[in-house]
VEXDREN-999990 format. One record per residue (C-alpha): residue in one letter; x, y, z. Coordinates in nm, 4 decimals, decimal comma. Layout:
   tiba         xx         yy         zz
      a          X          Y          Z
...
***
This chain:
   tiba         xx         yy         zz
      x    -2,8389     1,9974    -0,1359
      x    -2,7772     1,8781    -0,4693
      x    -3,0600     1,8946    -0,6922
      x    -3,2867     1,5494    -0,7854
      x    -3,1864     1,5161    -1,1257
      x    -2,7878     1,4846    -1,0093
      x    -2,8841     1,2221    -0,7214
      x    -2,7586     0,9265    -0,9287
      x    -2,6208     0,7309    -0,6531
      x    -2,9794     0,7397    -0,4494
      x    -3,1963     0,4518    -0,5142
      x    -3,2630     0,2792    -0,8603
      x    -3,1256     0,0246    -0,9765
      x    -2,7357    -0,0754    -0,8263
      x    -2,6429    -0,2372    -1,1878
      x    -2,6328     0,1151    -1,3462
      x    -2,4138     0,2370    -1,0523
      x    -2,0216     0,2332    -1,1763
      x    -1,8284    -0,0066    -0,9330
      x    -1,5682     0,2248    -0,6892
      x    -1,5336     0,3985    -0,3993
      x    -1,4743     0,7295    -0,2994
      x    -1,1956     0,7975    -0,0606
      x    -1,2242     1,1244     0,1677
      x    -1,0430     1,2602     0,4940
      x    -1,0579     1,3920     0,7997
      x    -0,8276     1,7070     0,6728
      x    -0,6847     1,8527     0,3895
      x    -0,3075     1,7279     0,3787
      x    -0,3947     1,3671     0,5452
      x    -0,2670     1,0652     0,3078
      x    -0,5530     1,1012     0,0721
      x    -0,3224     1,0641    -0,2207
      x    -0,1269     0,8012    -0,0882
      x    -0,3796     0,5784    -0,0268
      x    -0,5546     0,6534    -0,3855
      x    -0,2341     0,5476    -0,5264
      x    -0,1503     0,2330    -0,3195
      x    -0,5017     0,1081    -0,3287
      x    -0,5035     0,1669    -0,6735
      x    -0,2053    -0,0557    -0,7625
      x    -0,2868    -0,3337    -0,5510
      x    -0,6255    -0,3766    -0,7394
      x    -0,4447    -0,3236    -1,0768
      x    -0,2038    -0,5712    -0,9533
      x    -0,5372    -0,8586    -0,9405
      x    -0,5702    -0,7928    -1,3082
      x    -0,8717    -0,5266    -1,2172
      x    -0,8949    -0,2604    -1,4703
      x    -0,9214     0,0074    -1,1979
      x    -0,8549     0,3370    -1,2785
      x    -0,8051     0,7293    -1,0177
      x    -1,0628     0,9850    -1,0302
      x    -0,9800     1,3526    -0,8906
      x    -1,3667     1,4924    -0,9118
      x    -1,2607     1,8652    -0,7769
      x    -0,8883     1,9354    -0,8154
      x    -0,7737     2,2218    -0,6439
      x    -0,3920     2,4251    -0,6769
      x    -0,4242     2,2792    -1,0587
      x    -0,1046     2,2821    -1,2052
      x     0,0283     2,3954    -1,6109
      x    -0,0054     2,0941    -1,8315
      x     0,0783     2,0223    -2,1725
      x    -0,0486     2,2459    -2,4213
      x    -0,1042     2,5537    -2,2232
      x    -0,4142     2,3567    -1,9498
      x    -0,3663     2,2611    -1,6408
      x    -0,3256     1,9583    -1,4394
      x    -0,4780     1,7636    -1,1424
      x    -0,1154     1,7061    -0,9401
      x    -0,2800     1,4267    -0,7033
      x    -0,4288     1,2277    -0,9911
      x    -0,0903     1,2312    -1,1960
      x     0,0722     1,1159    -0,8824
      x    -0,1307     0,8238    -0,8516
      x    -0,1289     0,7325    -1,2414
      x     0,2540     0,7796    -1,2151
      x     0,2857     0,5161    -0,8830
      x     0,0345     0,2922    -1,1723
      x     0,2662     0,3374    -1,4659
      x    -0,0438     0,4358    -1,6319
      x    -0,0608     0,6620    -1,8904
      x    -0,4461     0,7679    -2,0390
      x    -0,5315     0,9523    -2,3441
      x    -0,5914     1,3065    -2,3348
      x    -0,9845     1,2540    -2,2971
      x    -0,9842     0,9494    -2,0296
      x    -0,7785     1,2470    -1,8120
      x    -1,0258     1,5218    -1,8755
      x    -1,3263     1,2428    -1,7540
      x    -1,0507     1,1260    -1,4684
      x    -1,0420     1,5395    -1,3757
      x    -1,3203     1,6769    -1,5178
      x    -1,2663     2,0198    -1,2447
      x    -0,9317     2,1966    -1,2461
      x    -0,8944     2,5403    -1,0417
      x    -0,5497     2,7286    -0,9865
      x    -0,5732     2,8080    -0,6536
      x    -0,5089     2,6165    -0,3696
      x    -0,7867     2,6498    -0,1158
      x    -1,1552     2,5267    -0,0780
      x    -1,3227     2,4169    -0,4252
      x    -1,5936     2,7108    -0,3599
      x    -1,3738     2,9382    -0,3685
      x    -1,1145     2,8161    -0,5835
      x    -1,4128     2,8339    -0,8450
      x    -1,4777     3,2160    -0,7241
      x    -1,1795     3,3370    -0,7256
      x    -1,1857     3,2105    -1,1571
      x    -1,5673     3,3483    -1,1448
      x    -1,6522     3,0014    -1,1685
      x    -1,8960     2,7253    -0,9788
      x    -1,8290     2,3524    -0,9527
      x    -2,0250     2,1506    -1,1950
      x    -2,1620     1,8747    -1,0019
      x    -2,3158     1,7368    -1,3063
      x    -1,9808     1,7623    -1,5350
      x    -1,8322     1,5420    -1,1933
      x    -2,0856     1,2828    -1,2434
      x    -2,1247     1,2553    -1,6142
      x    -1,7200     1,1373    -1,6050
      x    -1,8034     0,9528    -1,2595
      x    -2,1052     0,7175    -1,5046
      x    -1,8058     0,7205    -1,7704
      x    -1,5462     0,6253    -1,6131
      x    -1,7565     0,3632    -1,4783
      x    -1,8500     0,2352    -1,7799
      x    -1,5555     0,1926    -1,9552
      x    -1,3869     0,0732    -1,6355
      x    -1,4242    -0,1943    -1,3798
      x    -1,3212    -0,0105    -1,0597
      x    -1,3214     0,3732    -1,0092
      x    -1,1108     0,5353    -0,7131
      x    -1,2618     0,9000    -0,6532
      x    -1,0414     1,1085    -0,4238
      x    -1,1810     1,3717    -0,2547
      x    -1,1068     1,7537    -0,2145
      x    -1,0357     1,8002     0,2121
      x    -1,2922     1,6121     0,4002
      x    -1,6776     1,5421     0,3913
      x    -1,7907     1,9020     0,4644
      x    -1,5614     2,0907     0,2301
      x    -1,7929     2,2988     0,0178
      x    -1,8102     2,2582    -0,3385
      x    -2,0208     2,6070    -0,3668
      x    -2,2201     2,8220    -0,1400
      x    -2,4667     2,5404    -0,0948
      x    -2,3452     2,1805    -0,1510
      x    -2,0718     2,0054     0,0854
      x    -1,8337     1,7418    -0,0662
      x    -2,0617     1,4965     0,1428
      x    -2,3700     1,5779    -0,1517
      x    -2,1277     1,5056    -0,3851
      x    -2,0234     1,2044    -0,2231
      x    -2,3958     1,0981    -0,1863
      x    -2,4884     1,1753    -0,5413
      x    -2,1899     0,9129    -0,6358
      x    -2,3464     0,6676    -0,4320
      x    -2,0208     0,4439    -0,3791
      x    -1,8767     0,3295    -0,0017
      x    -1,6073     0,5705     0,1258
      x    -1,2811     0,4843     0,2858
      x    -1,1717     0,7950     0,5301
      x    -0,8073     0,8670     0,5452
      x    -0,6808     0,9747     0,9118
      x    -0,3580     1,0752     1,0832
      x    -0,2729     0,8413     1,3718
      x    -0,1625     1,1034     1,6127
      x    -0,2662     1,3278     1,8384
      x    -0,6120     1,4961     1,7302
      x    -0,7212     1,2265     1,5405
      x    -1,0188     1,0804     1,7510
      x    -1,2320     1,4241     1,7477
      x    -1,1655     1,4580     1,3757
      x    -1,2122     1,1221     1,2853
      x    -1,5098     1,0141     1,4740
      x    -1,7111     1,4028     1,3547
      x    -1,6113     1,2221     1,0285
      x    -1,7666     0,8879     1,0422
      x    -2,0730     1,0845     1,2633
      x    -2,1498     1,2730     0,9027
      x    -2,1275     1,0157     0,6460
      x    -2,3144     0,7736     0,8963
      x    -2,5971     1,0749     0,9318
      x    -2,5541     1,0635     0,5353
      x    -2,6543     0,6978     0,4657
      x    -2,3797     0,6395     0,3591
      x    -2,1703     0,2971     0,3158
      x    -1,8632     0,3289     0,4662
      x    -1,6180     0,0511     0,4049
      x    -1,3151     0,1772     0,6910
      x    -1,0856     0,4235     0,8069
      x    -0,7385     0,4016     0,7111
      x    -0,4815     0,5814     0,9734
      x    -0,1748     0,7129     0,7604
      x     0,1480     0,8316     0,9079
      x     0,2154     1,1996     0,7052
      x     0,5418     1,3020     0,9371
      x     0,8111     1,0378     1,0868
      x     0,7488     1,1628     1,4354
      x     0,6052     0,8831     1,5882
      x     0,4164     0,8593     1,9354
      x     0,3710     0,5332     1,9904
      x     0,1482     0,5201     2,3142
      x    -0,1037     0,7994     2,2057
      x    -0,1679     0,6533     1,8976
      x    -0,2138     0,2821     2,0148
      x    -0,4479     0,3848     2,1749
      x    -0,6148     0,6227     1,9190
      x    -0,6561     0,3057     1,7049
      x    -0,7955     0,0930     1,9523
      x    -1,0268     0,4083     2,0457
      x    -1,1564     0,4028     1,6974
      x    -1,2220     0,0490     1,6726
      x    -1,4094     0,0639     1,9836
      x    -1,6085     0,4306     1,9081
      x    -1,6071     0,4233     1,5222
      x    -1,8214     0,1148     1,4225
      x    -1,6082     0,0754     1,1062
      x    -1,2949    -0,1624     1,0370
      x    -0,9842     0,0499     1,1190
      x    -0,6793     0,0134     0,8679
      x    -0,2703     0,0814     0,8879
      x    -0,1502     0,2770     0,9842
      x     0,0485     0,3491     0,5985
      x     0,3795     0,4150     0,7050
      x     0,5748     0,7604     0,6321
      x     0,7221     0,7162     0,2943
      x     1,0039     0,9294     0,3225
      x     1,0635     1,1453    -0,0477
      x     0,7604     0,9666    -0,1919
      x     0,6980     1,2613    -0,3688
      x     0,9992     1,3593    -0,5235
      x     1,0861     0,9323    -0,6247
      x     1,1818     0,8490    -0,9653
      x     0,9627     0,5642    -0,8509
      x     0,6555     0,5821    -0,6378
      x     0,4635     0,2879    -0,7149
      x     0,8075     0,0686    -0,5982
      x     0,8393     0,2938    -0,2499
      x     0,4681     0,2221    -0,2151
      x     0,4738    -0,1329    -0,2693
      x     0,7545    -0,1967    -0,0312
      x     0,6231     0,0079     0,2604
      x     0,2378    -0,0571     0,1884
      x     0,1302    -0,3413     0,0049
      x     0,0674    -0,5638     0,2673
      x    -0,1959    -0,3162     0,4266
      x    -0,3265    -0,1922     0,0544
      x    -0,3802    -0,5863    -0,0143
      x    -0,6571    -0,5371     0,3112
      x    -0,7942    -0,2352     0,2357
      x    -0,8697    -0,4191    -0,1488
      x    -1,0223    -0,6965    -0,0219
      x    -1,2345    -0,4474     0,2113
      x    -1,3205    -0,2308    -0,0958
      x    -1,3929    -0,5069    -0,3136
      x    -1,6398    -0,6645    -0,0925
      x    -1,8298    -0,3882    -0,0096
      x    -1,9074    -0,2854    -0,3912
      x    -1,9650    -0,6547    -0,5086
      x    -1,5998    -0,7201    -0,6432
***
């Protein structure tokens, strides 16, 4: 478990708290991304200064002046047309490994650890200098961030609801529901679970009823499903793909966000 002194989001006093969520997923892969981003415009789009957080970014990429990048959080400032200074990015991505695999070992293979603390130091300044943070997660709740700690500590140490990202298809229900099992087992707020369509093939009757099988099972509002955006990644212009083909389910996963954290 993470140690006392780095439980920040565990009792005390809510007004010290920054104002966000953190959005994880059932899998590595699942819409995380997507959602960060859409969510993100639609509350910049209410005049909310909300800003992306990428606490552990894994398969970093080069960046200007010989560093590296966090590819998931420049995705989602790029669908923003936002554009921080050089230190708002290092708090927005305070961990950057090269390789592409779990954050423990991403952080071995560099003869590194995760810095849970150097995570929520930015988390408190981010929060402070902003009025919304949007954390995205590395994989799903029980990642590890080093031989000991699970990206569910982390999440707990944050203290903020959590919005779970989840394919609508086939293998969902297992995955989701083990999901929503932890972070309820956690204490922790959750505020839904958004089902996000990462391939066009479509099967309508299985995942029907995969959505009204996790309204009935999960206990939590059930969102989307985000449609497939098809070369989202490659767009001269994500943010005006994402608006078109999500906004109207971004504008309820806001309002669900903003409710739960006081907004």
């Amino acid at each position: 478990m993470i140690p006392a002194v780095l439980k920040t989001g565990q009792g005390g006093d809510d007004r010290h708290r920054p104002a966000g969520i953190f959005i994880t997923g059932t899998d590595t892969g699942i819409g995380k991304t997507v959602l960060t981003a859409a969510l993100l415009m639609e509350l910049r789009a209410r005049g909310l200064d909300a800003v992306p957080m990428k606490p552990v970014q894994t398969g970093a990429e080069p960046g200007p002046g010989g560093g590296l990048r966090a590819p998931d959080l420049e995705f989602a400032l790029r669908a923003a047309g936002m554009d921080p200074d050089a230190d708002t990015r290092a708090r927005m991505a305070p961990q950057l490994f090269r390789e592409p695999c779990s954050p423990h070992l991403a952080a071995e293979l560099e003869g590194r650890t995760v810095d849970p603390e150097q995570i929520l130091t930015a988390w408190n300044q981010l929060g402070a200098a902003h009025e919304f943070v949007l954390a995205e997660g590395a994989g799903g709740v029980l990642v590890p961030v080093d031989r000991e700690r699970t990206m569910l500590d982390l999440m707990r140490a944050m203290g903020c609801p959590v919005l779970v990202a989840a394919r609508p298809s086939l293998g969902t229900l297992n995955h989701s529901l083990l999901t929503l099992h932890e972070l309820a087992r956690a204490g922790l707020r959750v505020a839904g679970l958004v089902l996000i369509e990462s391939t066009p093939e479509r099967a309508p009757c299985v995942e029907e009823d995969n959505r009204r099988t996790l309204e009935r099972l999960g206990g939590v509002p059930v969102y989307g499903p985000l449609p497939y955006c098809e070369g989202l990644g490659g767009s001269d212009d994500p943010g005006a793909l994402l608006r078109e083909r999500c906004g109207g389910t971004a504008a309820e996963i806001a309002d669900a966000a903003l409710l739960m954290t006081g907004g």
